[in-house]
C-alpha positions in Angstrom: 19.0 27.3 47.4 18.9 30.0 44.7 18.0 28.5 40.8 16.6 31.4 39.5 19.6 31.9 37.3 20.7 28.5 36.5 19.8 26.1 33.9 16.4 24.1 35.0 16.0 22.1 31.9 18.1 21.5 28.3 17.6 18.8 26.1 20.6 16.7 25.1 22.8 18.5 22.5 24.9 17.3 20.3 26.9 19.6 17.7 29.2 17.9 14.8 30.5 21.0 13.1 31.4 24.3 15.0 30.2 27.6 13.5 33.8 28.4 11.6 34.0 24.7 10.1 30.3 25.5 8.9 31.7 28.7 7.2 34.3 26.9 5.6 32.5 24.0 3.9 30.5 26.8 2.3 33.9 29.1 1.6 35.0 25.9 -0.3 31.5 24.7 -1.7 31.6 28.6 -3.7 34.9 27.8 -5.0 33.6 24.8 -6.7 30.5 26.4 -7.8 32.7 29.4 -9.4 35.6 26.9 -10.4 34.2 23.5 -11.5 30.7 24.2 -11.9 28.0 22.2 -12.4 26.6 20.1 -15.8 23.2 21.2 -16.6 21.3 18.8 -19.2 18.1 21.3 -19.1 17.7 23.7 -21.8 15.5 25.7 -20.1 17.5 26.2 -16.9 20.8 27.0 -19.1 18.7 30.0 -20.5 17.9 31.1 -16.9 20.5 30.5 -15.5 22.9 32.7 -18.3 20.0 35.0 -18.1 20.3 35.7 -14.6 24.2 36.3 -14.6 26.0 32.3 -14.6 28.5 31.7 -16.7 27.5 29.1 -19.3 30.1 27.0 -21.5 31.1 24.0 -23.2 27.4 23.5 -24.3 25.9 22.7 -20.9 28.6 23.8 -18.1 27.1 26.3 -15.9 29.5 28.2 -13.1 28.0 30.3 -10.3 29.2 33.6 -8.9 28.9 33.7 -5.3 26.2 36.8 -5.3 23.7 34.7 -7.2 24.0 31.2 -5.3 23.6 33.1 -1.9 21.1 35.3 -2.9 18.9 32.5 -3.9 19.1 31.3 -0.9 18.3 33.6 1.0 14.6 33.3 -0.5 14.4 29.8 0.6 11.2 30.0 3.3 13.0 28.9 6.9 9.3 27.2 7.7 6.9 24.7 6.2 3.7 23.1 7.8 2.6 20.2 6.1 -1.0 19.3 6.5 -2.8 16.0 6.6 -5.4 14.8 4.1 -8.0 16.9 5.5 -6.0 19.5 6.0 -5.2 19.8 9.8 -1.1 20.9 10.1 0.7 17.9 10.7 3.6 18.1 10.0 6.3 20.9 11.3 9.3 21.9 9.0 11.1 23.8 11.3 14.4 24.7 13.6 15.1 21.0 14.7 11.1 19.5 15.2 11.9 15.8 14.0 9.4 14.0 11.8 9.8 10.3 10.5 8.4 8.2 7.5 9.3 5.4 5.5 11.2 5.4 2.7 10.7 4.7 -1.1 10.8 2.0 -3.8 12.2 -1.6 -2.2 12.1 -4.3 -4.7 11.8 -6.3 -2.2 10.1 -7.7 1.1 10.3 -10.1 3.7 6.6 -11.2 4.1 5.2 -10.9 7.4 3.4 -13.9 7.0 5.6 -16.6 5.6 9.1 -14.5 6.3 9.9 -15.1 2.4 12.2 -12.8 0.5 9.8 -11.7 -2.3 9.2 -8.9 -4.5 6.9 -6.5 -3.1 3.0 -6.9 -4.6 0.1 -3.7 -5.0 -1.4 -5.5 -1.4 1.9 -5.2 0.1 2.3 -1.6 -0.4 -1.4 -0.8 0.4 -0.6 -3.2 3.4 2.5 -0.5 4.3 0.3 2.6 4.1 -2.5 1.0 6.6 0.6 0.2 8.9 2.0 3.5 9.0 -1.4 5.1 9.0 -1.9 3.4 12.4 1.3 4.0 14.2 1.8 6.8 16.2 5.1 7.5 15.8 5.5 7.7 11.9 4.4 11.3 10.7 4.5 11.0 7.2 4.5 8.1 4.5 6.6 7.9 1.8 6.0 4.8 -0.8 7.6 2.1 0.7 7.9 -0.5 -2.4 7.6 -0.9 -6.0 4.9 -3.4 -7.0 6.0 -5.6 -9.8 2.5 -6.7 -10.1 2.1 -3.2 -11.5 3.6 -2.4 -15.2 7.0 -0.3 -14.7 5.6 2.4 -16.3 2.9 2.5 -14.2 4.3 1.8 -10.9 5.1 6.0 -9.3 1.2 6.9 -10.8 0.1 3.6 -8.9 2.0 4.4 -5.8 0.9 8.2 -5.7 -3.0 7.3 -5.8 -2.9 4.4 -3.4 -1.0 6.8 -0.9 -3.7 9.2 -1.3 -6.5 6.7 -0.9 -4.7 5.0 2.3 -3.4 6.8 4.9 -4.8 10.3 5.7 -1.0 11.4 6.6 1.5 13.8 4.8 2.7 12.2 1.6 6.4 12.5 0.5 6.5 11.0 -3.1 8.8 10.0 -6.1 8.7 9.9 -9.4 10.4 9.3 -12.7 9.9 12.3 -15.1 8.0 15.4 -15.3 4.9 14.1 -16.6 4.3 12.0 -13.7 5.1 14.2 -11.3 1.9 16.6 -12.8 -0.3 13.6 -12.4 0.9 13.5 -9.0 0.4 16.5 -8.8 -3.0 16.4 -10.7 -4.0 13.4 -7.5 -2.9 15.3 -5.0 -5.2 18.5 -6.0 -8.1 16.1 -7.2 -8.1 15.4 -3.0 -7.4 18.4 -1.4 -10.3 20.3 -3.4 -8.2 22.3 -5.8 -4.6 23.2 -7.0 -4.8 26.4 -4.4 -5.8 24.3 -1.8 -3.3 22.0 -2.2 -0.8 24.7 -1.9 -2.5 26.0 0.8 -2.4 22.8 2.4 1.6 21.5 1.3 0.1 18.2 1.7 2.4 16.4 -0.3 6.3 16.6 -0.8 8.6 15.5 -3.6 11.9 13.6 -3.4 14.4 13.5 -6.1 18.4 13.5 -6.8 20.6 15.8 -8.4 23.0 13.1 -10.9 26.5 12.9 -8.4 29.2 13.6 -9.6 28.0 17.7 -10.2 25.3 17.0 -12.6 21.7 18.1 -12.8 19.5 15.9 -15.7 16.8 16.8 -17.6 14.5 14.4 -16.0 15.2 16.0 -12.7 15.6 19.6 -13.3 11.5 18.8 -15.0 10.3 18.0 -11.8 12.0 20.7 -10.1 10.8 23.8 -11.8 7.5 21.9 -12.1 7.1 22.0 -8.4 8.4 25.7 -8.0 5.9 26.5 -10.3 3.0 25.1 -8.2 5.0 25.7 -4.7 4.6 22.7 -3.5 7.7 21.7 -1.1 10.7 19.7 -3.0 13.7 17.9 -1.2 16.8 17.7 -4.0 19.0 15.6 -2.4 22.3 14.6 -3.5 23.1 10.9 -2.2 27.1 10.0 -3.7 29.3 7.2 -2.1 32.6 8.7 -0.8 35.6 7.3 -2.3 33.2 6.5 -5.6 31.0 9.4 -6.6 32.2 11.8 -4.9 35.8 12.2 -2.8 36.9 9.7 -0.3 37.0 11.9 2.7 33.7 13.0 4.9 34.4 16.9 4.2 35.4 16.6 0.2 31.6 14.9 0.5 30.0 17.6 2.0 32.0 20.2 0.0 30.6 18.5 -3.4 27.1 17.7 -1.9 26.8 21.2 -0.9 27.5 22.6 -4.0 25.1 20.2 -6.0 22.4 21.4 -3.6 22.9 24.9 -3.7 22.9 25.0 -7.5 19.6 23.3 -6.8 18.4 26.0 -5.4 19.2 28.5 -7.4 17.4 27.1 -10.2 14.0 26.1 -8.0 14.3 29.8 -6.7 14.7 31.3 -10.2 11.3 29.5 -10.8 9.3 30.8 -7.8 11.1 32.9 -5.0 10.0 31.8 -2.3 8.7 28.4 -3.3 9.7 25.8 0.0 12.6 23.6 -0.9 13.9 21.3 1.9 17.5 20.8 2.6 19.0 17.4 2.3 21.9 15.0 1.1 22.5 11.3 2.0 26.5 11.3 1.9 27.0 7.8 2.2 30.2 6.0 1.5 31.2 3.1 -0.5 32.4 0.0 2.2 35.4 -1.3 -0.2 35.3 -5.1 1.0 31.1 -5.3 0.2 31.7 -2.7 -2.6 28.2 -1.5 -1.1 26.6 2.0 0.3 26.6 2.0 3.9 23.5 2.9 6.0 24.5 1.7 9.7 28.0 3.3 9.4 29.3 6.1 12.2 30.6 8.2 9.1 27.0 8.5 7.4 25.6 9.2 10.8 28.0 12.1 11.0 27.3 13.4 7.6 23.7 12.9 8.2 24.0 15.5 11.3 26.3 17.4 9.6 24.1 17.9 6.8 21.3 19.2 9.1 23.4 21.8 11.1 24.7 23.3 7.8 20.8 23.4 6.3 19.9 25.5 10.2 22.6 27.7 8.9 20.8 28.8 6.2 17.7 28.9 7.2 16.3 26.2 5.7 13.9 23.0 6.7 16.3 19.8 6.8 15.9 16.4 5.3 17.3 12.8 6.6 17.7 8.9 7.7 16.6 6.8 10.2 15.8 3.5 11.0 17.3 1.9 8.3 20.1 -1.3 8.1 22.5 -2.7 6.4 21.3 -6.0 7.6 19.5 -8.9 5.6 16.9 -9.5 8.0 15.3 -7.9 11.4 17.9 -9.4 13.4 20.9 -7.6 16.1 22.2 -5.6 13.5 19.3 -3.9 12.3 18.3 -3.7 15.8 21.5 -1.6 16.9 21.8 0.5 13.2 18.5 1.1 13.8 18.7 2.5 17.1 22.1 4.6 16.2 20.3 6.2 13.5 17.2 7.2 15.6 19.3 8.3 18.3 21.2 10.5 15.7 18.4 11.6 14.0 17.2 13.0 17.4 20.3 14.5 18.5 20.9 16.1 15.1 17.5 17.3 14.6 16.7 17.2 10.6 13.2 17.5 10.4 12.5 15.5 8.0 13.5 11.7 8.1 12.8 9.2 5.9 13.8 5.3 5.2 12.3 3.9 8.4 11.9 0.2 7.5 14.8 -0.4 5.3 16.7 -3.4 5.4 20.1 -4.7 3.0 20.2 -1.0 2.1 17.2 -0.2 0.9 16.4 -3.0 -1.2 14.4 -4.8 1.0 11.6 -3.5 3.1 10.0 -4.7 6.4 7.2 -4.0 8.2 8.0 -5.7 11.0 11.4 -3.2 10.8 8.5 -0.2 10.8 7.3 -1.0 13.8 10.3 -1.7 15.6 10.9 1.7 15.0 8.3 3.4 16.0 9.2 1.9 19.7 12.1 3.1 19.6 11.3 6.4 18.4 9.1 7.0 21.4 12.1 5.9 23.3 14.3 8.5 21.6 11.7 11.2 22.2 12.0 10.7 26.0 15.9 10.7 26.0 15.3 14.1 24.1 13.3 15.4 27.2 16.4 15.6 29.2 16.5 16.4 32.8 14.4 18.8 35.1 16.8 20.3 37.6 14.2 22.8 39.2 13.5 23.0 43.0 10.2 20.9 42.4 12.0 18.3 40.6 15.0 18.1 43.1 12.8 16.4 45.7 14.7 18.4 48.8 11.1 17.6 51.1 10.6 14.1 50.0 13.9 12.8 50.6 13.5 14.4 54.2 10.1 13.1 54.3 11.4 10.0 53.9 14.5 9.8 55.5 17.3 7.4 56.3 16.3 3.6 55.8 12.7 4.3 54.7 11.4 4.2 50.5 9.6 5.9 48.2 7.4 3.0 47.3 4.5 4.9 48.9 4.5 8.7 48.2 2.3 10.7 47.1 5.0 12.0 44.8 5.7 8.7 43.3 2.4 7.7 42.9 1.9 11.2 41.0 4.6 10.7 39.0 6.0 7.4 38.6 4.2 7.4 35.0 6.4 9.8 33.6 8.9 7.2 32.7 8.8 5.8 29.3 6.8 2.4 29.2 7.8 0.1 26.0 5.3 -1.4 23.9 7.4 -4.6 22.6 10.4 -4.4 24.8 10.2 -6.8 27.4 11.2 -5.7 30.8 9.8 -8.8 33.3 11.6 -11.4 35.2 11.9 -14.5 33.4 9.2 -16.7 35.0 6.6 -13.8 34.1 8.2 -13.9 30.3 7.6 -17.2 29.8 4.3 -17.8 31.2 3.5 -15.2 28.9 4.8 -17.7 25.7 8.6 -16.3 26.3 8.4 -14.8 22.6 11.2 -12.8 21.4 10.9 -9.4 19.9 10.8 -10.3 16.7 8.0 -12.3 17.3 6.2 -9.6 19.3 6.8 -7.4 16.1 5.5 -9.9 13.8 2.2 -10.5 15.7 1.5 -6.5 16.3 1.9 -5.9 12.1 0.0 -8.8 11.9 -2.9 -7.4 14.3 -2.4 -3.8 12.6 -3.0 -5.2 9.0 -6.1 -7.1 10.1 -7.8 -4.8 12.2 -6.9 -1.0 11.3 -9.0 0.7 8.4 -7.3 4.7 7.6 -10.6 7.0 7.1 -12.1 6.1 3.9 -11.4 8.8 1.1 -14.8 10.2 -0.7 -16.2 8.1 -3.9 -16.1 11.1 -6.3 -12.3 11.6 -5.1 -11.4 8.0 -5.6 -13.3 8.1 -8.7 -11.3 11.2 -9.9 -7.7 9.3 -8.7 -8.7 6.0 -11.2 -9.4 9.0 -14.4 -5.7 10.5 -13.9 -4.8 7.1 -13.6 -5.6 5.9 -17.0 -4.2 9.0 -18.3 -0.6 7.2 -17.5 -2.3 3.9 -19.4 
């Protein structure tokens, strides 16, 4: 048999948009840029922007040529390495590596201890980071909740620090206006020995929103140039609902998204050529009976992949979602979305994917949720490995080894290899008398007890007094 020019392994591919649909989504995304334009509520960026040959009217309306959108993008690194707290590359931005973390800012949680809807507290969250810390399959952390034992004002600055203090993992963070995203800023380098280092290092990753429909606001544009300026990696992610803020149908979303992301980067590039910015959108749509955004849906799981081819096309590191519900509580539901959207995520391959843990939406968080995922993240990893077709993996000698009416029980071959199969953690594969002399618990109760066991007995490597120390004084600059 002759497999020297066949195919002896490929991965599982998946493909939502084919190269000429890719072209037109950014024919039409042009048109709007050039036609419609985009609202700019930054004085700063209007000056640049005119400066560098938009067209600027009606006070704030700024409308792109095509030259200076594409060749702003074109500056746009295709490659960023984000590094841990000590600095070892953890993280890969690149070509379709998949990375997941939690996401950012539920009000509320269901407490793994008394399963009571409450608003999350400055333990939970610190709770959060020593959970993600520990498992394996979550490769960065984002902030998980707000704690309203925290004043409002006080709450990103909060967040930031105990992030930094907690987990020794790449940090995506948010925040609410340009002067706490430089104290974030300000943490960030206080830990990583320096503002070059820090750069040097990409340890830490912003998150914020353009204002759909086609509107950039000062708040955002702030924190924008702020981290061009220290070149520090950015995701600017639109997130409309179809059908409410922005149009009804799955391609009008991506035409609009696009376009609010591209005059993104033509601002952030203006700034700093060169400086990383991630590609990403949430185009979600707006379920009409629940008059709610839709995380579990097959549409945002398409746009979600969609998304990520059209970011490969130019070059750029991708941005996502995962593991995240619609559901109330860790029930079936969340169990299936969940599962979807990892499977998707994999398939798709953004590299960045955040929200693992969400529950009704994102307003309620669950750790219990967090560590579902993980599983089956692992699980999705080994569906990604595919299928070894080459002449060792055939098994031509074993099965004649073996031969009619014998088994493989035995082999050497089996015994070599029979641990290659993925293993669950949680999942429960014995027969029933073996599951219930081991307390026949369900998986939810398996997940409860192993965030229960993480909380109580994992410690993240402690971060140095004088760094701590120098966290608390940029905190009380926010006071």
């Amino acid at each position: 048999m002759n497999t020297a020019n066949s195919v002896l392994f490929q991965a599982p591919q998946f493909q939502v948009l084919s190269e000429s649909q890719i072209e037109t989504i950014h024919r039409a995304a042009l048109e709007v840029l050039r036609r419609t334009g985009i609202r700019f509520h930054h004085q700063e960026a209007l000056e640049m922007l005119e400066e560098v040959g938009a067209f600027v009217s009606d006070g704030n309306l700024v409308k792109f040529p095509a030259s200076l959108v594409e060749d702003a993008i074109a500056t746009v690194p295709g490659r960023v390495v984000m590094c841990d707290r000590d600095g070892a590359p953890a993280v890969f931005l690149e070509g379709e590596k998949v990375n997941f973390g939690t996401g950012s800012d539920c009000l509320n949680l269901l407490d793994p201890e008394t399963g009571e809807h409450r608003k999350f507290t400055t333990a939970d969250i610190i709770n959060g980071y020593h959970l993600c810390d520990a498992l394996p399959n979550i490769d960065f952390v984002m902030s998980i909740g707000l704690p309203a034992d925290v004043a409002p004002e006080l709450s990103y600055d909060v967040q930031m620090a105990l992030m930094l203090e907690h987990t020794t993992k790449p940090i995506v963070f948010v925040t609410d206006d340009g002067d706490t995203c430089q104290r974030a800023i300000d943490m960030a380098a206080a830990v990583a020995g320096g503002y070059e280092a820090l750069r040097e290092q990409q340890h830490i990753l912003l998150y914020s929103e353009p204002s759909s429909p086609l509107q950039q606001s000062e708040t955002a544009i702030d924190k924008l140039l702020l981290m061009a300026e220290y070149e520090l990696p950015v995701v600017h992610s639109p997130a409309p609902q179809m059908g409410a803020l922005a149009p009804v149908t799955m391609a009008g979303g991506l035409v609009m998204t696009l376009a609010e992301i591209m005059s993104s980067i033509v601002v952030h590039q203006m700034m700093q050529p060169g400086a990383p910015f991630i590609f990403g959108a949430g185009v979600h749509h707006m379920d009409m009976k629940a008059v709610q955004i839709c995380y579990g849906s097959p549409e945002f799981q398409l746009t979600k992949a969609a998304v990520a081819e059209l970011g490969r096309w130019y070059g750029i590191p991708t941005w996502g979602y995962a593991g995240c519900t619609d559901a109330k509580v860790l029930d079936q539901q969340a169990a299936l979305e969940a599962m979807l959207s990892v499977t998707m995520a994999k398939l798709s391959g953004a590299n960045l994917i955040h929200d693992v843990g969400y529950l009704e939406s994102g307003l309620t968080g669950s750790f219990e949720m967090i560590v579902l995922v993980d599983e089956l993240i692992a699980m999705a990893n080994h569906l990604m490995q595919g299928i070894d077709v080459s002449d060792e993996m055939l098994m031509i000698e074993e099965i004649d080894r073996v031969g009619p009416g014998g088994h493989f029980l035995d082999t050497q071959e089996t015994l070599a290899r029979f641990r290659n199969f993925w293993y669950p953690g949680l999942l429960d594969r014995s027969i029933r008398e073996t599951w219930l002399e081991r307390g026949g618990t369900t998986l939810g109760e398996r997940l409860n007890k192993r965030v229960k066991e993480i909380i109580k007995e994992h410690q993240p490597k402690p971060l140095e007094a004088e760094k701590k120390e120098k966290l608390q004084e940029i905190l009380a600059q926010a006071s």
